[in-house]
C-alpha positions in Angstrom: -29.6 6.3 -22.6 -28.8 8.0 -19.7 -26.2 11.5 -19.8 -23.6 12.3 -17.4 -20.6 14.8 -17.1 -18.1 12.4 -15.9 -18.8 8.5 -15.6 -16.5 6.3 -13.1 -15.6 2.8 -13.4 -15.1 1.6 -10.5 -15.7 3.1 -6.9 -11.8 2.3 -4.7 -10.4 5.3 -3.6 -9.4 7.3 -7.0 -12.9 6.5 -8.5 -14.8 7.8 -4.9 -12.3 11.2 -4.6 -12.8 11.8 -8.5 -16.9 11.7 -8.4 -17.1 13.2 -5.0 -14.8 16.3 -6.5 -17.0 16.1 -9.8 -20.3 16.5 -8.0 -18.9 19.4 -5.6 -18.3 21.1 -8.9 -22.1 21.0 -9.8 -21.9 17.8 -12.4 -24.1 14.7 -12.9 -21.8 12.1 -11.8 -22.7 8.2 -11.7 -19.9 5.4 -10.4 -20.5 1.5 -12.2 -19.6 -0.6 -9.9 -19.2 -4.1 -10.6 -19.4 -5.8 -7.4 -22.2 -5.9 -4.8 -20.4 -3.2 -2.3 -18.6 0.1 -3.5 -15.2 0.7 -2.0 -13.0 -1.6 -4.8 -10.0 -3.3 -3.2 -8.9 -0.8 -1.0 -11.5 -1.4 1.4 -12.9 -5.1 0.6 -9.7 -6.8 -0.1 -6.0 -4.8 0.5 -5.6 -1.7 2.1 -8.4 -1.7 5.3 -8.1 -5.4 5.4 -4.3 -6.0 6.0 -5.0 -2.9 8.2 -7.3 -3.9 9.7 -6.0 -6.8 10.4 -2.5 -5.9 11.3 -4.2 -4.1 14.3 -6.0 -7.1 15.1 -3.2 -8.8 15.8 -0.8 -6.1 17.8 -3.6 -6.0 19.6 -4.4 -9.5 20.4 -0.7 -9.8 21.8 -1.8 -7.6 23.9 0.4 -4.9 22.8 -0.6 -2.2 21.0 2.7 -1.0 19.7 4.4 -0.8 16.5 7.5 -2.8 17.5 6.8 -6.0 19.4 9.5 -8.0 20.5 8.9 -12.5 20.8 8.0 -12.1 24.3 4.7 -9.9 23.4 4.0 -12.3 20.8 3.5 -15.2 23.6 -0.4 -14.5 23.8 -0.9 -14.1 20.0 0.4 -18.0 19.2 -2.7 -19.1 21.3 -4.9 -16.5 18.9 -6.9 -18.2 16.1 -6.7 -16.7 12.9 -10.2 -16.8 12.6 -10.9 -14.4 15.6 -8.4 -12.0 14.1 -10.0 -11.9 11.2 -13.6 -11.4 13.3 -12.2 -8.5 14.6 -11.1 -6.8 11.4 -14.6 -7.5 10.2 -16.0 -4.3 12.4 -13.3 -1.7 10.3 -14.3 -3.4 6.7 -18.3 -2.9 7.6 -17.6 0.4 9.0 -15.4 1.5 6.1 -18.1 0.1 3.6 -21.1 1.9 5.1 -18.9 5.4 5.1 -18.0 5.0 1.8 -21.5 4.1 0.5 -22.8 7.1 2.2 -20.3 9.7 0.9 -21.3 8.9 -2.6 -25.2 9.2 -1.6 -24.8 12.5 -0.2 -23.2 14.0 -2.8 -25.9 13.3 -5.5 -23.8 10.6 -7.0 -25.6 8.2 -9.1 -24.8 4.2 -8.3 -25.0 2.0 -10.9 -24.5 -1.7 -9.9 -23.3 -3.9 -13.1 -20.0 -4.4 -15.1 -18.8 -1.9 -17.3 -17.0 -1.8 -20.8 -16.5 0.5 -24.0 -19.4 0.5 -26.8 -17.6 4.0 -28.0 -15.2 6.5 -26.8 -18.0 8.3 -24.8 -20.5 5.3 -24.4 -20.7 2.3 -22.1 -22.3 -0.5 -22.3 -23.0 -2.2 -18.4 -24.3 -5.4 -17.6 -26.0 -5.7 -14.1 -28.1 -7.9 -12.2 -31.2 -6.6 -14.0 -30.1 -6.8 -17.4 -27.9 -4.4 -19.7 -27.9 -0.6 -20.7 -25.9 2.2 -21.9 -24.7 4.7 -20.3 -23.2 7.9 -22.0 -20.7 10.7 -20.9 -18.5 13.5 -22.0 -15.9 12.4 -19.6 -15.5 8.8 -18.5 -12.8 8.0 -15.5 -11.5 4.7 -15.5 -10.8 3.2 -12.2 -11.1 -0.3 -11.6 -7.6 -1.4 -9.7 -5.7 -4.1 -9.5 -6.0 -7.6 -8.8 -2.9 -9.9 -7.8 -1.3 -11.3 -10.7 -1.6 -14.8 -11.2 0.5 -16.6 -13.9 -0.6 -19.7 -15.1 1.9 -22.4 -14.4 1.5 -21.6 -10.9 -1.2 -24.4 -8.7 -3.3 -21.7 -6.8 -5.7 -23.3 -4.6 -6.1 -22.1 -0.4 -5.2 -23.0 1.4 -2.1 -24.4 0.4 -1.0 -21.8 -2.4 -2.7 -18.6 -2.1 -2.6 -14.8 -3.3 -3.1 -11.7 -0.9 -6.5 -11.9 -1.2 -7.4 -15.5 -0.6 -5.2 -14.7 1.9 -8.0 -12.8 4.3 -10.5 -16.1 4.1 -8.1 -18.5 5.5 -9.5 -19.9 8.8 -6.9 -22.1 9.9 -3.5 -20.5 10.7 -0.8 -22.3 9.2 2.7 -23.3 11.1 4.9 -22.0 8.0 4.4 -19.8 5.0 6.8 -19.6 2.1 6.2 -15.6 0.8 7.6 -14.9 -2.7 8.0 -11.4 -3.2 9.0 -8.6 -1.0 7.4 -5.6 -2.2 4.6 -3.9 0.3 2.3 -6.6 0.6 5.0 -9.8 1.1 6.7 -7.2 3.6 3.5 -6.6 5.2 1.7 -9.8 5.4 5.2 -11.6 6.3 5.3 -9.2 9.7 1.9 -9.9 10.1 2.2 -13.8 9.8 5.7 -13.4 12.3 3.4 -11.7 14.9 1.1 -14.4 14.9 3.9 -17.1 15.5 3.9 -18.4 12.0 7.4 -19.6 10.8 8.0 -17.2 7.6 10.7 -17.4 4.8 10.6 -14.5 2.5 11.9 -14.6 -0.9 12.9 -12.0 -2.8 15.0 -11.9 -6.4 16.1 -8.2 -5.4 19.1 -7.7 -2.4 16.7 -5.9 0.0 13.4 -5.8 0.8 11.1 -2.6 -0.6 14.2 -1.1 -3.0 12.5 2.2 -3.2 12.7 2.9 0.5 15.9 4.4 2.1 18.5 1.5 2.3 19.4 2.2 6.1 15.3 2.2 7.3 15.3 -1.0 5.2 18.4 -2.5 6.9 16.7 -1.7 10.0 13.4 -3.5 8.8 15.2 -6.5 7.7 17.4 -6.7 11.2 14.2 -6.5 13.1 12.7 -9.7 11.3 15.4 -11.3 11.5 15.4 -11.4 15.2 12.1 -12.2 15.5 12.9 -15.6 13.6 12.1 -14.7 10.0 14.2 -16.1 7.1 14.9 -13.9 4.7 16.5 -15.0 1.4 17.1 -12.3 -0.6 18.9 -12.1 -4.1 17.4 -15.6 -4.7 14.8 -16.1 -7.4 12.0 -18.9 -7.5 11.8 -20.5 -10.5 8.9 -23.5 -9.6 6.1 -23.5 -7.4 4.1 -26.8 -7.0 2.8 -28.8 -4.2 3.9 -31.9 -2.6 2.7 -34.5 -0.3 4.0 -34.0 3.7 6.0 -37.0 4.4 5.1 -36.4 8.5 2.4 -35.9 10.6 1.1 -32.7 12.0 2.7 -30.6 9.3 -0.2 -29.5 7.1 -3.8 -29.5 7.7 -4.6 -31.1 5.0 -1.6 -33.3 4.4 -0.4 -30.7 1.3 2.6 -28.5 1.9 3.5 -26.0 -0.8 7.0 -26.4 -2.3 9.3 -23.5 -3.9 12.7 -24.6 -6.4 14.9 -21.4 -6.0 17.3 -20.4 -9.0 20.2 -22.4 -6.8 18.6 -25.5 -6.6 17.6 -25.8 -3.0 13.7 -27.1 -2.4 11.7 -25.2 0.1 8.4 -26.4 1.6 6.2 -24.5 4.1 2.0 -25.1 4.9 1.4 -22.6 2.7 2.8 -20.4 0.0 1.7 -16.5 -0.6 2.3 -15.5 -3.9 3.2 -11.5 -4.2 5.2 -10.9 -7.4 2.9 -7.5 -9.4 -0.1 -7.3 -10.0 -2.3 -6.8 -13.3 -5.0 -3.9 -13.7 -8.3 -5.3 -14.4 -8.8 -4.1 -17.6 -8.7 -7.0 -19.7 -12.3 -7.0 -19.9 -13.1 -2.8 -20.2 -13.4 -3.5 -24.2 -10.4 -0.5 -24.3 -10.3 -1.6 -28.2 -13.5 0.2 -28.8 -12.5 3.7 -26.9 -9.4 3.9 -28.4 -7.0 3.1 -25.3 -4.2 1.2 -25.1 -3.3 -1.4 -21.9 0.1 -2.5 -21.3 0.6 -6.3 -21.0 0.3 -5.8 -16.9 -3.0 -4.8 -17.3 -1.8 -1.0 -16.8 -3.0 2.2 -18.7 -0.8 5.1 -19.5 -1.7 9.0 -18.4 -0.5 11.9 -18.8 0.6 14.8 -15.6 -3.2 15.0 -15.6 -4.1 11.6 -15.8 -5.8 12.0 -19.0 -4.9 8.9 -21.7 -4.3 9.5 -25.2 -7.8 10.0 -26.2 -9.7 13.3 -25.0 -12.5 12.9 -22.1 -11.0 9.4 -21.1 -9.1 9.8 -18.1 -7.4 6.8 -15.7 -6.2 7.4 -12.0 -5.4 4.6 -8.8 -3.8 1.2 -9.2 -4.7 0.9 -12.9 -1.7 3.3 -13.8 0.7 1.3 -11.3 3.6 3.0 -9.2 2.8 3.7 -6.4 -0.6 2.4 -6.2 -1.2 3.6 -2.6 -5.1 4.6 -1.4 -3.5 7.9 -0.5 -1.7 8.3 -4.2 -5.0 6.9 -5.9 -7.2 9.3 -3.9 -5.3 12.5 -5.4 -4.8 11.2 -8.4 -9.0 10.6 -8.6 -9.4 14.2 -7.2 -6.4 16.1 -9.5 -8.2 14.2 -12.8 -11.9 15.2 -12.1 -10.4 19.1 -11.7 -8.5 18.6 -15.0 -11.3 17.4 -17.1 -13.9 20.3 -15.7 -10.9 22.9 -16.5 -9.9 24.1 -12.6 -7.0 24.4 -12.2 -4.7 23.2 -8.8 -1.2 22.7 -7.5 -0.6 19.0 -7.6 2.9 18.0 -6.0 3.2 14.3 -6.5 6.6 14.9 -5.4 5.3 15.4 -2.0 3.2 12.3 -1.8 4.0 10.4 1.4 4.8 6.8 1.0 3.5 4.5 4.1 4.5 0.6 4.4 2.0 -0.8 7.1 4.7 -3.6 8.1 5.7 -4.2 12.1 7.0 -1.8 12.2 5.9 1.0 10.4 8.1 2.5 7.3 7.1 6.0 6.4 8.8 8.4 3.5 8.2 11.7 1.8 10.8 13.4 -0.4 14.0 12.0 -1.8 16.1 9.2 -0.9 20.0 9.3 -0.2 20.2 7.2 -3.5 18.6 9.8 -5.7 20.2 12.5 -4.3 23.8 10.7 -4.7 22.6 9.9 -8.2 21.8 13.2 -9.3 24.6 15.3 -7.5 22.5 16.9 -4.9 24.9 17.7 -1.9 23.4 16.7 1.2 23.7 15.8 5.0 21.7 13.4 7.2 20.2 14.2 10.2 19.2 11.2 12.6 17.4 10.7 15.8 16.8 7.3 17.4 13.6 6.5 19.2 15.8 5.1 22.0 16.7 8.9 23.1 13.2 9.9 23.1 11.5 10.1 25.7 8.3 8.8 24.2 10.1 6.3 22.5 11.2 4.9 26.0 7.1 4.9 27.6 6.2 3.1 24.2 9.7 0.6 24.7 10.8 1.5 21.1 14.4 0.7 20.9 14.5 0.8 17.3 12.5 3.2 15.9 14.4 5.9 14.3 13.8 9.1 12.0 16.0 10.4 9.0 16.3 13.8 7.8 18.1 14.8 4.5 19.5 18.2 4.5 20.7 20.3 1.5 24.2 21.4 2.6 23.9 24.9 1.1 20.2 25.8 1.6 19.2 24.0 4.9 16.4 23.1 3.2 14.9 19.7 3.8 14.5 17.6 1.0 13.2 14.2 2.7 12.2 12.8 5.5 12.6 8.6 6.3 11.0 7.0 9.5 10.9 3.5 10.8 9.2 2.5 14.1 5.9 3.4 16.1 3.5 5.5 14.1 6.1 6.1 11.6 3.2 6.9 9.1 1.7 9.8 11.5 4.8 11.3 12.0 6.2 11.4 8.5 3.2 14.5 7.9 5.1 16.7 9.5 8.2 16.6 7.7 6.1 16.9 4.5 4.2 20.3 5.8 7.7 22.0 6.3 8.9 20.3 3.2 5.4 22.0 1.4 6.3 25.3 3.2 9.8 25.6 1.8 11.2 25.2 6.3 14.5 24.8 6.4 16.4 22.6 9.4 16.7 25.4 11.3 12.5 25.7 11.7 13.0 22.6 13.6 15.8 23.6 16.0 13.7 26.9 17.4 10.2 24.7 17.3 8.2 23.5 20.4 7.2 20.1 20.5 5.0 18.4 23.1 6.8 16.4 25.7 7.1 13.5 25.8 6.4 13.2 21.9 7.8 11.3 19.3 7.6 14.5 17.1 10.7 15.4 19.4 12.7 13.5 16.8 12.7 16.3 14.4 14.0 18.3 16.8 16.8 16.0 17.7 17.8 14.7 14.2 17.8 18.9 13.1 20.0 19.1 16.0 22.4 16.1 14.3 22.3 17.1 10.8 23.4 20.9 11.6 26.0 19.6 14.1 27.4 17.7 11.1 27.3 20.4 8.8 29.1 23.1 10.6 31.8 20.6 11.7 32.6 20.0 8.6 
């Protein structure tokens, strides 16, 4: 049986970050990866995919930016979703090979096969060549998520499909019904817009994404609005089934997938992506044997150091749930793998950017007006508009906008909120002053490039201070 320090099931982003940190340290570190390619979902099914993709399609619109409007969507009706998908295709191989390579270079051992617990410190994989064990003193468990799937629902593509049959449709249909609008409904129901696809979005909750900033979401949900989605929020599905299309020309296949909401009304579409949670794939690890305990989602609970209840068995990435970023699950790999070898580091989850890949971009770092309402934290807002940009008038931005939140007493900036083009780039520089303890006023005597969207710190500093001394 072979030995390592620290064995990793599964090789997405927290399993790659937590070897890669492991073998820096001098270990012997192997990842078991059940698939054929390494990389888990983030880079074969969810996050460089719908990236990927999203791109794709801005681009085959011919326009590149973050905040199309119908006009620049003209091009992309005529668009196959097949050749978007082609083009997507280059990032996914690219991503794939990188990946590969970064475990190879650092020493890490590959072990193809599927993993689960004989013992605490002892795992038993099954690969194309037959079984073996495999034994370590610290074992990392990493496998993600898949998209949950609940049994009385009639999956089948194309008509009634989950985010990741999603990516192997060929045909684009004319409607989809999305239920659910966390990230990936929100995402892939911009996505679908851009192409010309007529999208109604469900959602049981008031607003889209509740964990965002309500005004950026407002923003968000008045911006797909105009571009012809239907949004019905505070509704609830209770049935999804298929029917047979009572015209011609409806549905490829002469199937259209049909939604009961809570109220009674019937709603039908080509298809029908299904987005409501997703379950960790653990149901198969054999946790019973190590001693670990999954919740009924699939999900393992850790501690600050992402160890679970029994010593040497740590769990990082999409298998812990919230937030289940790439980013998140790349730190969370990295922060475990220093735990378990005893360095110690300054983790500050609280600083973790947040990033919603919609059109357009959301970005956050920090807290929200909510939570600071909530817990009695006095505040201010400072706000700049793309509009008044200069940048934001080359890129023809009109709604892009960027929110600071300003402690009243200390100046000092406790989040940052951003909607619009590269929303996601910008937000990293509100979280380096936020790191560095800056208060408001760093950003009234700082020189930004211009034209630059960064000029929006400037400007909303400029707002939030102009409403604190007048009042």
């Amino acid at each position: 049986m072979r030995q390592y320090d620290l064995c990793v099931i599964g090789s997405g982003p927290a399993g790659q970050r937590a070897a890669i940190q492991a073998a820096k340290l001098g270990k012997r570190v192997a990842v078991i990866e059940a698939k054929q390619v390494v990389g888990g979902a983030a880079i074969n099914t969810g996050t460089i995919p719908s990236k990927a993709l999203r791109e794709a399609i801005l681009l085959a619109g011919e326009h590149s930016i973050a905040m199309p409007t119908m006009e620049d969507f003209s091009s992309c009706r005529a668009t196959t979703f097949e050749k978007v998908r082609a083009s997507a295709q280059r990032v996914i191989t690219a991503e794939l090979r990188i990946a590969y390579e970064h475990l190879m270079s650092n020493g890490i051992d590959l072990i193809n096969g599927f993993a689960s617990f004989a013992e605490p410190k002892v795992l038993d994989v099954v690969g194309p060549n037959g079984s073996k064990q495999v034994g370590a003193e610290n074992i990392l468990i990493s496998v993600g998520s898949k998209p949950a799937k609940p049994e009385n629902i009639p999956f089948g593509a194309p008509t009634i499909v989950t985010s990741d049959e999603l990516l192997d449709m060929t045909v684009l249909p004319k409607s989809m019904l999305i239920v659910g609008g966390g990230v990936i409904g929100t995402e892939y129901a911009s996505m679908m817009q851009a192409l010309g696809v007529k999208v109604t979005l469900v959602e049981g909750r008031d607003r889209l994404l509740d964990f965002c900033d309500s005004e950026i979401i407002e923003a968000l949900q008045y911006h797909l609005r105009q571009g012809g989605m239907t949004l019905r929020l505070g509704e609830k599905v209770v049935k999804i089934s298929t029917t047979e299309a009572t015209r011609e020309g409806v549905s490829c296949d002469g199937i259209l997938a049909e939604a009961t909401l809570e109220s009674g009304k019937v709603l039908h579409a080509d298809c029908l992506l299904y987005c409501i949670g997703r379950q960790g794939s653990t149901d198969k690890l054999g946790l019973e044997n190590a001693g670990v305990e999954a919740d009924k989602r699939g999900r393992i609970e850790v501690d600050k150091q992402y160890q679970t209840k029994v010593p040497g068995i740590y769990a990082a990435g999409d298998v812990i749930g919230f937030p289940a970023l790439a980013s998140t699950s790349m730190e969370q790999g990295r922060l475990a793998a220093l735990h378990m070898f005893g360095k110690t580091t300054e983790a500050v989850p609280e600083l973790f950017p947040y990033g919603i890949y919609a059109v357009p971009e959301i970005s956050m770092v920090g807290w929200t007006e909510e939570k600071l309402t909530d817990e009695g934290i006095p505040f201010e807002t400072g706000v700049a508009h793309y509009r008044e940009i200069a940048r934001g008038q080359l890129l023809g931005d009109e709604l892009g906008m960027l929110k600071m939140l300003i402690h009243q007493d200390s100046h000092a900036i406790l989040g940052v909120h951003a909607i619009g083009t590269g929303a996601t780039e910008l937000i990293h520089i509100g979280q380096c002053a936020m790191a560095f303890g800056a208060t408001v006023e760093y950003f009234v005597n700082a020189v930004f490039n211009y034209p630059t969207l960064a000029e929006c710190y400037k400007n909303a500093a400029h707002n939030g201070l102009n409403k604190l001394h007048s009042a």
